[in-house]
C-alpha positions in Angstrom: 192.0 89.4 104.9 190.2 91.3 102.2 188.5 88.4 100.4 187.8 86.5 103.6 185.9 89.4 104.8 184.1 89.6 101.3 183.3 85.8 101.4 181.8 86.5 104.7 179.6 89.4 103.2 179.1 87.1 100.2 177.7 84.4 102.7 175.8 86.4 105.1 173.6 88.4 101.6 173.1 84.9 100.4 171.2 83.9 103.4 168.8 86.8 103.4 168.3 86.4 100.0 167.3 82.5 101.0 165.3 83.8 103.9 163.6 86.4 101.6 162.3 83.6 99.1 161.1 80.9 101.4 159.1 83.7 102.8 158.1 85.2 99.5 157.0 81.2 98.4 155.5 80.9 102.2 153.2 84.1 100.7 152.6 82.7 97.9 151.2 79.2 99.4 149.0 81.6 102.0 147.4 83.5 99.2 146.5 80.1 97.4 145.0 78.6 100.2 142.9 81.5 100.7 141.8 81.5 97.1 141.4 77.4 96.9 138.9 78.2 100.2 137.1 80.7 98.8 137.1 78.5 95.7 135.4 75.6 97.1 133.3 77.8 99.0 131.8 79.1 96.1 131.7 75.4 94.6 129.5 74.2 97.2 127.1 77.5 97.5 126.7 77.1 93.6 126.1 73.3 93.6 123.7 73.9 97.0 121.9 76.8 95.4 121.6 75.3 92.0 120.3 72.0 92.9 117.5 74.4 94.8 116.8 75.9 91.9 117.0 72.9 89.7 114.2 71.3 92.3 112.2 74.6 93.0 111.9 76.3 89.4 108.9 73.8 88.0 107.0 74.6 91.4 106.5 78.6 89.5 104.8 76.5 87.0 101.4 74.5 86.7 99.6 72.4 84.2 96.3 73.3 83.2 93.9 71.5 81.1 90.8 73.4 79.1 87.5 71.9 79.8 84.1 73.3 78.1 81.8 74.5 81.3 78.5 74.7 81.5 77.6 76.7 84.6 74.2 75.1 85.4 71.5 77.3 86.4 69.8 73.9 88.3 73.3 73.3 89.8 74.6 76.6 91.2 71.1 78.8 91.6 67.8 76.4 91.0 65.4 79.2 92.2 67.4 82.0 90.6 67.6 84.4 94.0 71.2 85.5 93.1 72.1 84.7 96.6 75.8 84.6 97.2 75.4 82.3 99.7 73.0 79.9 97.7 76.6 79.9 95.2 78.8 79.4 97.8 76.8 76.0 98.7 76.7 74.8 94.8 78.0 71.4 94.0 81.0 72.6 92.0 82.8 69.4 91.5 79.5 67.9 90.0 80.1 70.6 87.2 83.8 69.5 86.7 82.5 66.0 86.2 80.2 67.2 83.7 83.1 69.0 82.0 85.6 66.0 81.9 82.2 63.2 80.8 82.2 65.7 78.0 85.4 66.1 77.0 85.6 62.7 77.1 82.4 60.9 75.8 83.7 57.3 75.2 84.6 57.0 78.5 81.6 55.3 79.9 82.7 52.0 82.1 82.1 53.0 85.6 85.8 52.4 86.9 87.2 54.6 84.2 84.9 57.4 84.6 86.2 57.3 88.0 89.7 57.2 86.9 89.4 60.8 85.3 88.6 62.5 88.0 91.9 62.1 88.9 93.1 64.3 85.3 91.6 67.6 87.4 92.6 69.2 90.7 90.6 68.9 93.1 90.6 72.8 94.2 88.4 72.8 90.5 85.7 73.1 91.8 87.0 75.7 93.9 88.3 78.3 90.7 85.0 77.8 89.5 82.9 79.3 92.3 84.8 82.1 92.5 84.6 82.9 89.1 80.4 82.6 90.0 81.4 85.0 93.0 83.1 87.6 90.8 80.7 87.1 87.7 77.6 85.8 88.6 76.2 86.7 84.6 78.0 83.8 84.0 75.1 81.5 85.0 73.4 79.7 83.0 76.1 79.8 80.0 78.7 77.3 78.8 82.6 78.8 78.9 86.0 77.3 78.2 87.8 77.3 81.2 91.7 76.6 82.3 92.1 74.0 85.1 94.5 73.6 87.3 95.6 69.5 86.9 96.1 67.3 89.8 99.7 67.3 91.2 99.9 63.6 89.5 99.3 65.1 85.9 101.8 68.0 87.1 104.5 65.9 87.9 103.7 64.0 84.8 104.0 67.0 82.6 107.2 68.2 83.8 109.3 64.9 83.4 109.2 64.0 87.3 107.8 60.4 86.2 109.4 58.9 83.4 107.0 58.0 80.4 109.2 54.7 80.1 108.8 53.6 83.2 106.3 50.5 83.8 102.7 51.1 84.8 103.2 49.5 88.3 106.1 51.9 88.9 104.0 54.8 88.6 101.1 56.4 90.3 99.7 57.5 86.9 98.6 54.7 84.8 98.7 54.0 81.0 95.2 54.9 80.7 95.3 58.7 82.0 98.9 58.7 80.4 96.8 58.3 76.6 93.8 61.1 78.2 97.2 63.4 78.6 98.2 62.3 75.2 95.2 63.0 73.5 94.4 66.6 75.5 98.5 67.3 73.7 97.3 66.5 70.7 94.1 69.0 70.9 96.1 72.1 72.3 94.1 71.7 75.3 97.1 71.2 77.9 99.2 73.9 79.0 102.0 75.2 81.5 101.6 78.7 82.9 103.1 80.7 85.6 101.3 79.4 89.1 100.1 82.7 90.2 98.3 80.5 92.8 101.5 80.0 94.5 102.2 83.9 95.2 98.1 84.4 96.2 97.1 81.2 98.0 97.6 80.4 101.8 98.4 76.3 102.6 96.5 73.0 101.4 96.8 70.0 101.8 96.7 69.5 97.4 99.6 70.2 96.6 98.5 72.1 93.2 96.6 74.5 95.7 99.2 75.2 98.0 100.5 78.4 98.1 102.8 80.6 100.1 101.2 83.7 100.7 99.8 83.1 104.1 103.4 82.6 105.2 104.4 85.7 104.1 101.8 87.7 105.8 102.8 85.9 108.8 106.4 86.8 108.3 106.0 90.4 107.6 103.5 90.8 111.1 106.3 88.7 112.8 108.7 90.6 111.6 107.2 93.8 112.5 106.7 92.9 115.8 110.2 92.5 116.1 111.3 95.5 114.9 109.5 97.9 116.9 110.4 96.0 119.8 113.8 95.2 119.3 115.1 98.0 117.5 114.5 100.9 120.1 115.5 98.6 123.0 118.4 97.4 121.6 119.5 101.0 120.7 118.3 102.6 124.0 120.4 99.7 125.7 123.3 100.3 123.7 123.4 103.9 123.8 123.3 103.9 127.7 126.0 101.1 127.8 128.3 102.6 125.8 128.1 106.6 126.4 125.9 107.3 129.7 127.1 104.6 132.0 129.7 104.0 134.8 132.1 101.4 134.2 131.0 99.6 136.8 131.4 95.7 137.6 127.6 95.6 137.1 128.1 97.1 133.5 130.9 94.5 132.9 128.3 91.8 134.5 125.8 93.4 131.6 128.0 93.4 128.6 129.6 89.9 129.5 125.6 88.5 129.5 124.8 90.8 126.2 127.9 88.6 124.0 127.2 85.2 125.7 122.7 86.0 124.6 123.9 85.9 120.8 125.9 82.7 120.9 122.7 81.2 122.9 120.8 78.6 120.5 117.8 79.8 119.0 115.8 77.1 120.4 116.4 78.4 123.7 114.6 81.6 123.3 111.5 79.3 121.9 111.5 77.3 125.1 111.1 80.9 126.6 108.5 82.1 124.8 106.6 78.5 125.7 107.3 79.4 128.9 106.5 82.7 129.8 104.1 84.0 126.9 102.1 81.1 126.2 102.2 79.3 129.5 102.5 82.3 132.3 101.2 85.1 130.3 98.4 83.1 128.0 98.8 84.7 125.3 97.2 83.3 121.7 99.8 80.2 120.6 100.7 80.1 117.1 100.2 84.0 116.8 102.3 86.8 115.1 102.7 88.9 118.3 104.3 86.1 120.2 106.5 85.0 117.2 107.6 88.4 117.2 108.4 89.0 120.9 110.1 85.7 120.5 112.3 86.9 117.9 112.9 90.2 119.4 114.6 88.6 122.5 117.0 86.7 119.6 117.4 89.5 118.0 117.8 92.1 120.7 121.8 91.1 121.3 122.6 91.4 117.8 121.1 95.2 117.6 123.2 96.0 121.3 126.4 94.8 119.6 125.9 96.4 116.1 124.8 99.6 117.9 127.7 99.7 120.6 130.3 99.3 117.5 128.6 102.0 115.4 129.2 104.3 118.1 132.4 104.0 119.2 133.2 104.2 115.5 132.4 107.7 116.0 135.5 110.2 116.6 136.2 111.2 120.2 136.5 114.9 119.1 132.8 115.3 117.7 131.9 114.2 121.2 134.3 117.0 123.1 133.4 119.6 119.8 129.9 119.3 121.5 131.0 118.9 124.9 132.8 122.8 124.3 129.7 124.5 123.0 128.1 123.7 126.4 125.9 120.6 124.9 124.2 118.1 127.6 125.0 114.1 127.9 121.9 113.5 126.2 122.5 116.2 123.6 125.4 114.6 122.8 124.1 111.6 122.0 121.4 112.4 120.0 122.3 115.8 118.3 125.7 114.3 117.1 126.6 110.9 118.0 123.8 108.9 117.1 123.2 110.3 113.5 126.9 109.5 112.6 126.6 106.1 114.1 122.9 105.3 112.2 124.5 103.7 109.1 126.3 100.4 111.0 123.2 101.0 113.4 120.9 100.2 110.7 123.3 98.2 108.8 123.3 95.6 112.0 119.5 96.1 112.5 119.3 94.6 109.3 121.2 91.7 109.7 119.7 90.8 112.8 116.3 91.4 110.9 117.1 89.0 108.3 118.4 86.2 111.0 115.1 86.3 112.7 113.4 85.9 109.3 114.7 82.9 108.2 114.9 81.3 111.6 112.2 78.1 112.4 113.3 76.9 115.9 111.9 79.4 118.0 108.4 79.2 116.2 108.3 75.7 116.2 108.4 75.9 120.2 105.0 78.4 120.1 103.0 76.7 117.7 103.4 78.2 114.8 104.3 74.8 112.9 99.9 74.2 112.8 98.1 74.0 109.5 96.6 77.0 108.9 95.3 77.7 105.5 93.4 81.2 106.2 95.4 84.6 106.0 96.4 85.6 109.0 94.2 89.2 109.1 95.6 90.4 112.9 98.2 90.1 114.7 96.6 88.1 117.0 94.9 85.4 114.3 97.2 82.2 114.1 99.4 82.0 111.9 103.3 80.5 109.8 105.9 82.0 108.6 107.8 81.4 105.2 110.6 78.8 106.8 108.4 76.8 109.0 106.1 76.4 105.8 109.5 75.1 104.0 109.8 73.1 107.1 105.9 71.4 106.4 106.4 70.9 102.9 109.7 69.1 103.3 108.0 66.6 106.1 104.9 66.2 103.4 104.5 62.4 101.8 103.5 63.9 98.2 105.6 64.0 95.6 104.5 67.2 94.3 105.6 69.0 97.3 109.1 68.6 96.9 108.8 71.4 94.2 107.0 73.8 96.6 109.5 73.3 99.3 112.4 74.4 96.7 110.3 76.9 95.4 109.3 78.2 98.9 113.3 78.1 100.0 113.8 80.3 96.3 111.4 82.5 97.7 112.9 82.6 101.0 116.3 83.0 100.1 115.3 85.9 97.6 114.1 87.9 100.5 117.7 87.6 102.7 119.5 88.3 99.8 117.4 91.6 99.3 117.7 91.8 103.1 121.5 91.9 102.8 122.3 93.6 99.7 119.7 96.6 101.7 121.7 96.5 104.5 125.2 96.9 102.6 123.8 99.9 100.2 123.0 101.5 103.5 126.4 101.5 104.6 127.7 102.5 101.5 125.3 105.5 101.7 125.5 106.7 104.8 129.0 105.4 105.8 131.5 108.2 106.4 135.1 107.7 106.2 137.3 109.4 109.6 
């Protein structure tokens, strides 16, 4: 009876110790999924972000090609008045002709004096009256001046177009390939950082397009949306989750609030069509209707952030306050609403950074024109840094294809700034209960 009894025991610790390893080995297989996702996750961010970067990191970069200047007095100011505007209406491309005839004197057959005008941007003629406007001493004298190169010469220089490919198969042909050789050989071609990138609004050259309009319509975008969305979205979430009834019409509110952040983007630019631009005229393609645009996208985001934050907050800092005879209100803002600011901020953020990167809605109001001045209002029209991505990419030229990865770079630099900002303020300001 004794051994049948420890058999049974026997029996009975072997199956838990069976049990116990096919769920130990089920453990282990969970955990390794979990890594292998994460793995290939990472694979695919650092193949998607490298190839960006691969693409994008030549369009920091220009090609620039010295020419000797001479800054004709009969040219730019015949009857020497010094007039600014007398400059501004100066045949600046007849100059850079004159450079590249003499920089290249043997070139004389008509067809292939025509042929290297195409070694020099032609936003040239452009650098060189406003170095006029900023130095007009320079006049009447003969300088050696940088260049920006046409996008051709660009692409060219940076291995886009194979040397060993055949003339036909190639916009640049053999004979601007040996005027390249030649300018090597002198130490009169260059690569430099493209400053004009970072300072220049749109063009339709490609070596003169820049990104800096779209920024300045970003950050007025952007600011719009912040001062409307942020004290609404607070207000509404503070009322919501600490002043109101729990009503059916509450329930009704916060049902609406979850089902406005799953809505589409698009959706909120067919609004904005709608009700700014065609009830309430106001200016299409402008920063102050991009930004009420993205403050209605944005505006859930901020309620849900904000309604989290706050119930994060203890129950007994709100009845400490209650005992000392504090108001509702009080409450709220004396003690509840500082504890809460970190996530508030935190999700403020986040929805900040959504509404920068987002196209959609600003496609619907306009904002996908041309515009090559700097926006200077709020008002003025105006792009913003993903829509320009979104022009580039849809440009026929080969030499945008490095401005739209640059641009993205750009782009992506700024939510990444965006996010890491929003996690150091939680980090900060977070308190542990």
């Amino acid at each position: 009876m004794t051994d049948s009894s420890k058999s049974k025991s026997m029996s009975h610790s072997d199956r838990i110790a069976a049990s116990l390893k096919r769920r130990h080995a089920a453990e282990t297989r969970f955990r390794l999924y979990g890594i292998s996702a994460i793995a290939i996750a990472l694979i695919f961010l650092v193949i998607m972000l490298g190839s960006i970067f691969i693409r994008g990191w030549g369009g920091f970069f220009e090609t620039q090609i010295e020419l000797t200047v001479d800054f004709s007095r009969q040219i730019i100011d015949p009857e020497g008045t010094n007039d600014p505007a007398v400059f501004a209406r100066a045949d600046f491309r007849k100059i850079v002709r004159n450079a590249l005839k003499a920089r290249f004197p043997d070139v004389t057959k008509r067809k292939d004096v025509k042929a290297l005008k195409a070694l020099i941007s032609k936003a040239a003629g452009y650098e060189l009256s406003h170095l006029i406007r900023d130095d007009p001493a320079l006049i009447g004298t003969t300088q050696n001046i940088w260049l920006p190169s046409s996008d051709e010469v660009d692409n060219f220089m940076k291995g886009s177009v194979s040397r060993d490919l055949p003339e036909s198969a190639r916009r640049i042909k053999d004979i601007h390939v040996g005027w390249i050789e030649e300018l090597e050989a002198e130490g009169a071609l260059k690569s430099t950082l493209n400053l004009r990138f970072f300072t220049h609004g749109d063009s339709r050259e490609p070596e003169n397009a820049g990104i800096w309009g779209a920024i300045v319509g970003s950050t007025l975008t952007l600011f719009i949306t912040l001062i409307l969305s942020f004290p609404l979205g607070v207000m509404a979430a503070i009322y919501l989750e600490e002043l109101s009834p729990k009503t059916r019409w509450t329930d009704f509110i916060e049902v609406n609030i979850n089902n406005m952040a799953a809505v589409p983007s698009i959706i909120y630019g067919l609004l904005g069509l709608a009700v700014f631009l065609n009830f309430m005229h106001l200016p299409r393609s402008a920063p102050l209707v991009g930004g009420m645009v993205l403050a209605l996208m944005t505006l859930p985001t901020i309620i849900i952030a904000t309604r989290a934050s706050l119930k994060a907050v203890p129950p007994s800092i709100r009845e400490a306050a209650r005992g000392l005879g504090a108001s509702p209100i009080q409450v709220v803002l004396h003690h509840v609403l500082p504890l809460a600011m970190p996530g508030i901020l935190t999700g403020t953020i986040i929805g900040m950074a959504r509404a920068l990167g987002e196209s959609a809605p600003l496609l619907m109001i306009g904002m996908v024109a041309f515009i090559v001045d700097i926006p200077q209002s709020f008002t003025d029209p105006a792009t913003a840094l993903p829509v320009q991505v979104y022009l580039w990419a849809d440009s026929p030229e080969r030499a945008f294809v490095e401005k739209t990865a640059a641009a993205t770079i750009v782009l992506v630099a700024f939510l990444v700034v965006m996010n890491a900002m929003a996690v150091y303020l939680r980090k900060r300001f977070e308190r542990r209960w």
